[in-house]
C-alpha positions in Angstrom: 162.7 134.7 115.0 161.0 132.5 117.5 157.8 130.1 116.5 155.0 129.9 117.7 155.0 125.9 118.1 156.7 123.2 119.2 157.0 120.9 116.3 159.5 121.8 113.5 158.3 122.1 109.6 160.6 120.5 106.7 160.1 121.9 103.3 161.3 120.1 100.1 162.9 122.6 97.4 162.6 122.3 93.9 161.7 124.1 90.6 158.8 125.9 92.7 160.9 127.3 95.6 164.8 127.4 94.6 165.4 131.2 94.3 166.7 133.3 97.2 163.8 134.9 97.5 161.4 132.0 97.3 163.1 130.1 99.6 163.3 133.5 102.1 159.7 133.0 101.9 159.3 129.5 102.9 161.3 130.4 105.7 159.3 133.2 107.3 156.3 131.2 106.8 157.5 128.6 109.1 160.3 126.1 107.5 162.8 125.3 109.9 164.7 122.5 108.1 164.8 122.6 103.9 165.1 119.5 102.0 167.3 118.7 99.1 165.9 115.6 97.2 169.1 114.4 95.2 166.1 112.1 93.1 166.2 115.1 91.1 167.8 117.9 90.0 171.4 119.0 89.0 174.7 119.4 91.4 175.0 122.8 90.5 171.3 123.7 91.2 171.7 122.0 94.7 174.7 123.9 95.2 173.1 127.1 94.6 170.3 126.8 96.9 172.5 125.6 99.4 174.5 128.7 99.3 171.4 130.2 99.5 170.4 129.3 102.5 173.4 129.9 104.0 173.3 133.4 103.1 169.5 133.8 104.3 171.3 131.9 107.7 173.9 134.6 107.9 171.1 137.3 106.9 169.0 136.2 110.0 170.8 135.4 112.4 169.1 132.0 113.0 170.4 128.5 112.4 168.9 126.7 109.4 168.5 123.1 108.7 169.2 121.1 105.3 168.5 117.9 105.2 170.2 115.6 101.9 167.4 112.9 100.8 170.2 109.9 98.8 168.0 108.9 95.6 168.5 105.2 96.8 168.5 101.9 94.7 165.5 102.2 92.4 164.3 98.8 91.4 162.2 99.5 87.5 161.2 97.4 84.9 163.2 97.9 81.5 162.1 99.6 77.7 159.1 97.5 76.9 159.2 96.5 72.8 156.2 98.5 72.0 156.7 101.1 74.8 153.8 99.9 76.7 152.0 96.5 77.9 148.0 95.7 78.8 148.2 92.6 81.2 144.9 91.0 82.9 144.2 89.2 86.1 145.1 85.8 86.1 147.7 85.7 83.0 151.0 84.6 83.5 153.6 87.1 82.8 157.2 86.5 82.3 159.9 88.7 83.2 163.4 88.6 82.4 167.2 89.8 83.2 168.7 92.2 80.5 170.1 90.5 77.4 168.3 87.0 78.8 166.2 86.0 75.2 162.8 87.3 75.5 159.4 86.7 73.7 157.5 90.2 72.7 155.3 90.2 75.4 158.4 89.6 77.9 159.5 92.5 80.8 162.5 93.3 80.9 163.9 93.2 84.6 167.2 94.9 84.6 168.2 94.0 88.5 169.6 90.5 89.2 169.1 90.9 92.5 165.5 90.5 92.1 166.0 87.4 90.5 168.3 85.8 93.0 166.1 87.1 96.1 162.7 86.4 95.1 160.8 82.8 95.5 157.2 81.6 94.7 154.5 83.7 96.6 156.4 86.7 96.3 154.9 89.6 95.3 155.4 92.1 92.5 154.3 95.9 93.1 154.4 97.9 90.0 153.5 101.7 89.4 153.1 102.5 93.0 150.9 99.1 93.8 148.6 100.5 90.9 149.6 96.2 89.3 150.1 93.6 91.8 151.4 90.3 90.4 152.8 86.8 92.1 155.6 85.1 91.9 155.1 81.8 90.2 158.0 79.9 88.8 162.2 80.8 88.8 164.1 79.9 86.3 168.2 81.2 86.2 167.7 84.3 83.9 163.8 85.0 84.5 160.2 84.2 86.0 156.9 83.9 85.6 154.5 85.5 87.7 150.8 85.8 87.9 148.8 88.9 87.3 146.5 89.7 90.7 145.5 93.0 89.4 146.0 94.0 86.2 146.0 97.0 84.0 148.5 99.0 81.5 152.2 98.8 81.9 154.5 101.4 80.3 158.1 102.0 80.4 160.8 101.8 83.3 157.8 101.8 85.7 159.1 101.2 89.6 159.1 97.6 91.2 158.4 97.2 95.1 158.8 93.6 96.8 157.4 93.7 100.1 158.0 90.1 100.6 161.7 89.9 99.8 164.7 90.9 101.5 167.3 91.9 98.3 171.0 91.7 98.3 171.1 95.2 97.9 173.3 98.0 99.4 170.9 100.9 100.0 173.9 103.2 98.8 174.4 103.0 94.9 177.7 104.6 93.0 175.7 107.6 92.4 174.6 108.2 96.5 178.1 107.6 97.3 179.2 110.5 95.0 176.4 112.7 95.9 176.9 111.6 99.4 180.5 113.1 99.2 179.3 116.4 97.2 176.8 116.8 99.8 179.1 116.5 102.7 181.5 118.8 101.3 178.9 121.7 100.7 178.2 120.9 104.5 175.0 119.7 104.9 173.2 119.3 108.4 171.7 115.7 107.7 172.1 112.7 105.4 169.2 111.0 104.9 169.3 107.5 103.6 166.3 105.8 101.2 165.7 102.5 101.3 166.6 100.9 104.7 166.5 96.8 105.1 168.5 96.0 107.8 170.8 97.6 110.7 173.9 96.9 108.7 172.9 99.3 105.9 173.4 102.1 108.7 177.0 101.0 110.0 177.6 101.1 105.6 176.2 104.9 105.9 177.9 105.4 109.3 181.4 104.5 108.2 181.2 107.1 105.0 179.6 110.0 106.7 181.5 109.6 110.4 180.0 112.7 112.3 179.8 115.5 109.5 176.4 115.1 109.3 173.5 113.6 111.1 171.8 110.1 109.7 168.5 109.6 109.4 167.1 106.5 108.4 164.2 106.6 105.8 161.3 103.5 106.9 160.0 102.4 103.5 160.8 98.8 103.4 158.5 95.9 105.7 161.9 94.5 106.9 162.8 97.6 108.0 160.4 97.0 110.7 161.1 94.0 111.6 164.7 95.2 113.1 163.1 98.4 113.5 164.8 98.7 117.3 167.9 98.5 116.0 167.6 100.4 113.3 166.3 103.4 115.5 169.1 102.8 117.9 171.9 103.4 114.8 170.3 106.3 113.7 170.5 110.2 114.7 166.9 110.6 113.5 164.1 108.6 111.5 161.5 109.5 108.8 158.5 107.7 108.7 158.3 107.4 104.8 154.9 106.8 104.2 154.8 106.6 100.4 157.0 103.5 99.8 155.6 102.2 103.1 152.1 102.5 101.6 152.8 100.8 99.0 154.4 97.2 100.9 152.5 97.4 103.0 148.4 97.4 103.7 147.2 101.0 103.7 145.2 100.1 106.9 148.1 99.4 108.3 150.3 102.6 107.7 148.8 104.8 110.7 149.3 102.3 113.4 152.8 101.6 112.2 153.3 105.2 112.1 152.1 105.6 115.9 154.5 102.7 116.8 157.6 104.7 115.0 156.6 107.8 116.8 156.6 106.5 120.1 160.2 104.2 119.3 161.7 107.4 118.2 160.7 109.3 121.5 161.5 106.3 123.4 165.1 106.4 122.4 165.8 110.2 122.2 165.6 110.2 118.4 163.9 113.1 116.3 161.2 111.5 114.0 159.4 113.0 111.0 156.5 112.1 109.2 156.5 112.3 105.6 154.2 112.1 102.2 151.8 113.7 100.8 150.7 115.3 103.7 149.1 118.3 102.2 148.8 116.9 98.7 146.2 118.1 96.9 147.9 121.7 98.1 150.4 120.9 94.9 147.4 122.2 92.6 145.0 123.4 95.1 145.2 126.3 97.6 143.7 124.5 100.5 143.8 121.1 101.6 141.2 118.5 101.9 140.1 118.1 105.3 141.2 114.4 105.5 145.1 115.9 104.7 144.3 118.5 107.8 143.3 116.1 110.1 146.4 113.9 109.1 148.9 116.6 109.8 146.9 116.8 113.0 147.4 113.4 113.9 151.0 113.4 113.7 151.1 116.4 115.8 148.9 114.2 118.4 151.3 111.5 117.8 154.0 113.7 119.3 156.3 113.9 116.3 159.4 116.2 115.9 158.4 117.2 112.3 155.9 117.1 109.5 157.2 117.6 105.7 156.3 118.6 103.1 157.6 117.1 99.5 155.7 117.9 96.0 153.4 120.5 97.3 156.8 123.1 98.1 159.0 121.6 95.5 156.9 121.7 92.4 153.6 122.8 93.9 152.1 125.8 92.6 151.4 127.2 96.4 154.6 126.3 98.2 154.2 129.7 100.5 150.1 128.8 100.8 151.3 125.0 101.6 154.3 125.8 104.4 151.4 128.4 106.4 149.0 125.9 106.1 151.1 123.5 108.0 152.0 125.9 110.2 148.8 126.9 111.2 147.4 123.5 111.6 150.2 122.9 113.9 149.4 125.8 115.8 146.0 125.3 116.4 146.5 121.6 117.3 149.2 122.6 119.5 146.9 124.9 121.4 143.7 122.7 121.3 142.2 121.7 125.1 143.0 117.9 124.4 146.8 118.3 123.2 148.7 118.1 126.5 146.6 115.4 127.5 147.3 113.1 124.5 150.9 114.2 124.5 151.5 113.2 128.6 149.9 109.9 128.1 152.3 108.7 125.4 154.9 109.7 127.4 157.2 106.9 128.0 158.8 106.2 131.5 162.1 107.4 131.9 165.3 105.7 131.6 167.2 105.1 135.3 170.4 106.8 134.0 171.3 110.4 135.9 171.4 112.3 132.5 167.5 111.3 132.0 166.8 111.9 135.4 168.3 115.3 135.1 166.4 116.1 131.9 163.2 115.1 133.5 163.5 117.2 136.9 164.2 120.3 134.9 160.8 119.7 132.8 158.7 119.0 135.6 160.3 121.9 137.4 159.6 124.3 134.8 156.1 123.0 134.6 155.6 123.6 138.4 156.7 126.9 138.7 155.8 128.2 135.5 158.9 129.1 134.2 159.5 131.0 131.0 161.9 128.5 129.2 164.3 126.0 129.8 167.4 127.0 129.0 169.7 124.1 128.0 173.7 124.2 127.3 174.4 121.5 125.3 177.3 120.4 123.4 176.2 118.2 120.6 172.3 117.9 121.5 171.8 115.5 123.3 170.4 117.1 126.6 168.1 118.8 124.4 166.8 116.1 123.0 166.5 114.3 126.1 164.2 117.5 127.5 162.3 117.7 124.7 161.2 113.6 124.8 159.4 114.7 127.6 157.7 117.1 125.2 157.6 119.7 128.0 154.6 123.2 127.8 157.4 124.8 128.4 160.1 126.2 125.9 163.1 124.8 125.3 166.1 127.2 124.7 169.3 125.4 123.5 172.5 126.7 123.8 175.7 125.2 121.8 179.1 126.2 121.1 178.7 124.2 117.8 176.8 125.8 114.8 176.1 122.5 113.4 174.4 120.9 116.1 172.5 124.4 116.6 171.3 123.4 112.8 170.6 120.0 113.7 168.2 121.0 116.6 166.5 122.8 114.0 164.7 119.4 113.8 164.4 118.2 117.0 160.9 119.3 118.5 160.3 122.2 120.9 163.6 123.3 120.9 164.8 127.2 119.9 168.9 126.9 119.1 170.9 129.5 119.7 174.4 129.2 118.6 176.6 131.2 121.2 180.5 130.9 122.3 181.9 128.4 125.3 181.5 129.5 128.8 184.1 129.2 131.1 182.8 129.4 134.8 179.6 129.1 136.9 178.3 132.2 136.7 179.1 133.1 132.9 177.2 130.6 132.3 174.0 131.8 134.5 174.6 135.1 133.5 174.5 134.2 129.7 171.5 132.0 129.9 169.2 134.6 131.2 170.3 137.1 128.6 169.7 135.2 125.8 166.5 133.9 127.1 165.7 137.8 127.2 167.4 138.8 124.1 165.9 135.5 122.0 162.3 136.8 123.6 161.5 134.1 125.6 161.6 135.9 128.9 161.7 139.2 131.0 162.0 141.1 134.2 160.9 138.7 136.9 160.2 135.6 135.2 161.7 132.5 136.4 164.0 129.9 133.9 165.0 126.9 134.8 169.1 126.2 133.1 170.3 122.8 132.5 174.0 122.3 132.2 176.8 120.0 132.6 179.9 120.3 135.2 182.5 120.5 134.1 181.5 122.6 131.1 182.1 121.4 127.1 182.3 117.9 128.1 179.6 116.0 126.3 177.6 113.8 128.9 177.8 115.5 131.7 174.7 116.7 132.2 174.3 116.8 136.3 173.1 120.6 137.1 170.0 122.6 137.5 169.8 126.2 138.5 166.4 128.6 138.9 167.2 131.8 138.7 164.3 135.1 138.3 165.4 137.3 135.7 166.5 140.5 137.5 
């Protein structure tokens, strides 16, 4: 089953989408990579869809990506006395460590972390940004803050501190046990919530080894700050917008998402943009046009993938919400100022023979007009490398490893095809131009341009380019 586009679709599963049948669907609408958010929902019901999709894998004959989402620390305020608080602008509010003595009007703060982290100026983000209050005064079991916006406060609310850098493994006991389930069931990608600094990923890293791919969530200002590095230890990056927006000025969330875009392509890393990118799809059967033209923009951007999270999990139109995307993918894809926008952020190319490889075959295929691009590729990485150049040309990779066919499934442009080891020269032209005819991407007399490595199965090696016409 071959789409019609070059970026890739990620589909969150929940309540609304977890049967066989549902997520069969999803599929044929255009998901190429399914999410499991381990914020939610039992072991067993993760299980079940993942054998699920398996099966629909094995049905199809196509390679399926499923992503792991970790839950992550959650920093929230404890059980208020009276279950909920009204606090105005310019009160002072105190908030305190469980079992610290504590006034009624008091908030309970059950992370010590917090308290040993944050210093005067800080600032307190509660209910999604919706209260906004300032660090005034530490004491050794509590602080007073001021109230910058104010407004009613209920029960184990969520905490975001843009401003401070906690002492805080992003990994809590319960990631680290889902982490292990989730590896076991044999999941494609890991990724990881809460990212603050490179060493979080070499923590990941050590636990996950290379049974799965890592992608590091950016939702955290510090993040940024060591963002290069933080790229350069990852397999892949999501731009997590929703955390993001709140620590950081909404104004500033689209440029920073341009910048992560063009880092990721930069350094041969898949990127996808996430939150509530069709969002009023979750109770609506269209979107607004502002949520269109965001999908759009991150299409413009040049991103490997766009997800959805609600509106397929517990939307009520998670078939109407996956063609939606696909369409407006489509369309942009195919709209006279696309390749333009895409070949001017293209960066230049690294002075390494593997890159310089990757590019000739693109711009050769462009030249001659070739069907596809038929890669051989061992755990990806000459894929990815043609696809940075985000060629109009397919991309046709083909792997003697079934999980890095499922990994590609996120990586833009590219069609995986899973397929045996070849063991000479010309099995390996001869098999490149019958799967790019069997797979549909080309036919008697068209040209494709292969991509391989000599000598074969050794990851690196990338150093060959053959044109052949399809006989």
């Amino acid at each position: 089953m071959r789409r019609s586009r070059r970026a890739k679709i990620v589909a969150t599963v929940g309540p609304a989408c977890c049967e066989p049948k549902m997520l069969r669907t999803l599929f044929e609408a255009g998901v190429d990579t399914f999410r499991l958010n381990f914020s939610h929902g039992a072991r067993e019901d993760h299980a079940a869809v993942h054998a699920a999709i398996r099966a629909l894998e094995a049905e199809i004959g196509r390679p399926v990506g499923i992503l792991l989402d970790l839950q992550g620390p959650k920093i929230r305020i404890g059980t208020l006395r009276d279950g909920s608080l009204t606090i105005a602008a310019g009160e002072t509010i105190r908030f305190v460590q469980e079992g610290a003595d504590r006034d009624r009007d008091a908030i309970p703060l059950p992370h010590p972390e917090v308290f040993a982290a944050a210093a005067p100026g800080h600032d307190l983000l509660i209910d999604d940004g919706r209260l906004c209050l300032r660090v005034k005064t530490l004491f050794r079991d509590s602080l007073e803050a001021e109230v910058i916006v104010g407004g009613k406060l209920s029960n184990h609310k969520g905490v975001n501190l843009p401003g401070t850098i906690l002492d805080l493994s992003p990994l809590t006991a319960k990631d680290r046990s889902d982490l292990e389930f989730g590896l076991r069931l044999g999941v494609d990608w890991v990724a990881l919530s809460f990212v603050q600094r490179p060493g979080d990923l070499i923590e990941a890293r050590g636990l996950i080894g290379e049974r799965a791919g890592l992608v590091a969530k950016i939702e955290k200002p510090a993040a940024l700050d060591r963002i290069d590095d933080i790229i350069a230890l990852s397999d892949a990056v999501m731009v997590a917008r929703g955390d993001l927006g709140v620590e950081i000025p909404h104004e500033d969330v689209p440029g920073r998402q341009k910048e992560l875009v063009r880092a990721c392509r930069l350094a041969v890393k898949p990127v996808i943009v996430a939150t509530q990118m069709l969002d009023s799809m979750v109770s609506s059967p269209a979107p607004t046009r502002a949520e269109a033209s965001d999908v759009a923009t991150a299409i413009y951007d040049g991103a490997d993938a766009v997800m959805l999270s609600a509106e397929s999990a517990v939307g009520r139109y998670p078939r109407q919400a996956v063609e939606m995307m696909d369409r407006i993918i489509r369309s942009t894809e195919r709209h006279k100022m696309y390749r333009s926008i895409v070949d001017a952020l293209r960066p230049d190319e690294e002075q390494t023979p593997p890159h310089a490889v990757a590019a000739a075959a693109a711009g050769l295929a462009s030249a001659i007009h070739a069907a596809a691009i038929v890669v051989y590729t061992s755990g990806g990485t000459t894929a990815a490398r043609i696809a940075r150049r985000r060629p109009d040309v397919p991309v046709l990779a083909v792997t003697p490893s079934s999980d890095t066919a499922r990994r590609l499934c996120l990586l833009w442009g590219t069609h995986s095809v899973f397929s045996s080891d070849v063991n000479n020269y010309e099995e390996m032209v001869s098999r490149a131009v019958s799967t790019a005819v069997r797979e549909r991407f080309a036919e008697s007399l068209d040209h494709v341009v292969i991509v391989a490595g000599i000598p074969f199965a050794q990851a690196g090696t990338t150093n060959n380019i053959r044109v052949i016409a399809v006989p």
